[in-house]
C-alpha positions as CSV (number, residue, x, y, z in Angstrom):
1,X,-16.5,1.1,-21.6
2,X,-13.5,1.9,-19.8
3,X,-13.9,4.5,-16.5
4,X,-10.5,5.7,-16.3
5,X,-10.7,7.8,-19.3
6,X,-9.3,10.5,-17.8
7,X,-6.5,8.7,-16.4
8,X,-5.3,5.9,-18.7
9,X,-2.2,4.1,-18.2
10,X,1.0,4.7,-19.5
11,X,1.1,4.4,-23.1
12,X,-2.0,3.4,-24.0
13,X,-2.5,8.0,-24.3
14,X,-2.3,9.3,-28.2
15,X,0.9,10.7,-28.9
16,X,1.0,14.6,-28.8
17,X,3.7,16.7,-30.0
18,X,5.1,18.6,-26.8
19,X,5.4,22.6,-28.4
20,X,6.8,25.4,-26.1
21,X,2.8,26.3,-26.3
22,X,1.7,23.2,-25.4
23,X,3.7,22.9,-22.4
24,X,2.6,26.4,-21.3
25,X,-0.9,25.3,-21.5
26,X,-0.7,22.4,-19.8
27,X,1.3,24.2,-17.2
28,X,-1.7,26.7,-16.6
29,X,-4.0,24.0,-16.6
30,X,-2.6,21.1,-14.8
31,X,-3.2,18.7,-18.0
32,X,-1.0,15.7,-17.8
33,X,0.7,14.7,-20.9
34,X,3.1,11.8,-21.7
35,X,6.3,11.2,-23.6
36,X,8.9,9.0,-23.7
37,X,12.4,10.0,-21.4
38,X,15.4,10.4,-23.5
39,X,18.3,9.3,-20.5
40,X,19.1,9.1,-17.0
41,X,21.5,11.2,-15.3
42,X,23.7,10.4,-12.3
43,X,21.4,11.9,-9.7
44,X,18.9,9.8,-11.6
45,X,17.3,12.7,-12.5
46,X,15.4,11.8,-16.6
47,X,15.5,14.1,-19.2
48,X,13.4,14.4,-22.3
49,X,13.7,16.9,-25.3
50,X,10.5,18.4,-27.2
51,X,11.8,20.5,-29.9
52,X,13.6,23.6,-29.1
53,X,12.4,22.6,-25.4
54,X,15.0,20.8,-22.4
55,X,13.2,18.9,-19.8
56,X,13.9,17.2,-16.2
57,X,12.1,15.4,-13.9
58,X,13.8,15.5,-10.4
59,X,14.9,12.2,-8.9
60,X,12.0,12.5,-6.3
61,X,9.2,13.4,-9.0
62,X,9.5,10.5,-10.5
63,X,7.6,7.9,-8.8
64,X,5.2,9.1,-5.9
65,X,6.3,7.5,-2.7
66,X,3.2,5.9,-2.0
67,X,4.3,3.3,-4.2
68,X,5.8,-0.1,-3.6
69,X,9.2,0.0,-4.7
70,X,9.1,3.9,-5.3
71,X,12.5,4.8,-3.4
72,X,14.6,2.1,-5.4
73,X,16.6,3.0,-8.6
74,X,15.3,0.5,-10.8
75,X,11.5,2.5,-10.2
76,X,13.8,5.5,-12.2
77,X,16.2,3.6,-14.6
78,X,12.8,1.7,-16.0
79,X,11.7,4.7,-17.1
80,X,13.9,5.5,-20.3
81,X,13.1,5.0,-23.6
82,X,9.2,4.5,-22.1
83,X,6.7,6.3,-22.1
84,X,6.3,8.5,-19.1
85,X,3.2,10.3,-17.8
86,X,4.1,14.0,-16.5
87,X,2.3,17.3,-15.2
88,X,4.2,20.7,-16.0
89,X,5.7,22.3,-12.9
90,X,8.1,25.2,-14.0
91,X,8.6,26.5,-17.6
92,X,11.6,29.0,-17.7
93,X,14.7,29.6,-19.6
94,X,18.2,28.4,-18.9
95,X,21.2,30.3,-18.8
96,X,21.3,30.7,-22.5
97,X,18.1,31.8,-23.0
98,X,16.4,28.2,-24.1
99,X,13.3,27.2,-22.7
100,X,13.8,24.7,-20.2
101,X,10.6,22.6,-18.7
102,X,11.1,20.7,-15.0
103,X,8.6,17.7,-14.8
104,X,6.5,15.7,-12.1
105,X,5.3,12.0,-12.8
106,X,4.8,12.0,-9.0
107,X,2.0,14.4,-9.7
108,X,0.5,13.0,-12.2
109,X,0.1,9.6,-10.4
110,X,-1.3,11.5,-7.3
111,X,-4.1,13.1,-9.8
112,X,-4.8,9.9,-11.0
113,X,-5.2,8.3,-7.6
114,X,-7.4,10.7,-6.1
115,X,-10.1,10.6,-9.2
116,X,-9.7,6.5,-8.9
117,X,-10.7,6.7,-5.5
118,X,-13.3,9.1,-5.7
119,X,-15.1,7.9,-9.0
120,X,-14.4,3.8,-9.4
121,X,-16.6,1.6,-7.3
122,X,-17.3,-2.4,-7.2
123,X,-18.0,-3.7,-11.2
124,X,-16.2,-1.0,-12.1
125,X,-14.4,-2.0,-15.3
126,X,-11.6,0.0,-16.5
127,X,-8.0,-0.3,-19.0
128,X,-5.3,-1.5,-17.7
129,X,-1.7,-2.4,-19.1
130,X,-0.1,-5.6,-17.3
131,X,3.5,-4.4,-15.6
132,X,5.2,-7.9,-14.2
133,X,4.3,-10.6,-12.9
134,X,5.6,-12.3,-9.0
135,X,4.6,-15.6,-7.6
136,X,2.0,-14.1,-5.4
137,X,0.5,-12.3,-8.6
138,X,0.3,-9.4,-11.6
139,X,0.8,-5.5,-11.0
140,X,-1.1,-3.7,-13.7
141,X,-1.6,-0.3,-14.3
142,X,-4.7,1.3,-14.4
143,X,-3.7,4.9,-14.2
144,X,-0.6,6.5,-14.8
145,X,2.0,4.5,-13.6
C-alpha cells in the first residue's frame, strides 16, 4: 500500500467541488485541495474559478523554490488546464463584493515535503505519477508537484 496517502501527487486526488464553504474550511484548517487552473496572466500569476468564487495564485506561490527549474516560466505556463494542488491563504471579497480566494501551490509542496521526509524511509513504496523524462533519467512525482 501506498505511504503518501496524505500527500498524493497531482491528479491522482478525487475531485471535490470547491464551495465558498469549502474553501473557508480548508482555510481554517490548512487542508490542501486541488483543481485544475483556468489561465495564465501576464505576471504569470493562474487563476481558477469555483462557482461564485475568483481565485489567484501569485507568480511566486506557484512552484516552491526549492525546486529544479522553479524560477522559469515554463514551471507556471505548464500549469493550465492541469490539475494543480493548492492550500487556502486569504478568502476575502473584491471590490464588488464577490468572494475572491488567493492560493499557494508553494505551500502545499512544502507540507508535502516535510511529512515525506519525516515519515518515508528505505523500502518505502509509495504512488507516483511519471512527469518527463531527460537522458540522465525520469522525474516523478510523488507528492504534490
Amino acid at each position: 500500500m501506498p505511504e503518501n496517502k496524505l500527500y498524493p501527487p497531482e491528479g491522482l486526488s478525487a475531485p471535490v467541488p470547491l464551495t465558498l464553504s469549502a474553501l473557508r474550511d480548508a482555510q481554517s484548517s490548512g487542508a490542501v485541495l486541488e483543481a485544475a487552473a483556468l489561465r495564465c496572466d501576464a505576471a504569470l500569476c493562474l487563476h481558477f474559478q469555483f462557482g461564485s468564487v475568483t481565485a489567484r495564485m501569485p507568480r511566486e506561490e506557484v512552484t516552491a523554490p526549492w525546486i529544479t527549474g522553479a524560477g522559469r516560466d515554463i514551471a507556471v505556463l505548464s500549469r493550465v488546464g492541469k490539475p494543480v494542488c493548492f492550500t487556502v491563504t486569504d478568502l476575502s471579497a473584491d471590490a464588488k463584493g464577490a468572494p475572491h480566494a488567493v492560493l499557494s501551490r508553494r505551500k502545499a509542496q512544502e507540507l508535502a515535503m516535510a511529512e515525506m521526509l519525516r515519515e518515508l524511509k528505505p523500502g518505502s513504496v509509495v504512488a507516483g505519477r511519471g512527469v518527463r523524462t531527460e537522458p540522465f533519467g525520469a522525474f516523478v512525482d510523488i507528492g504534490r508537484g
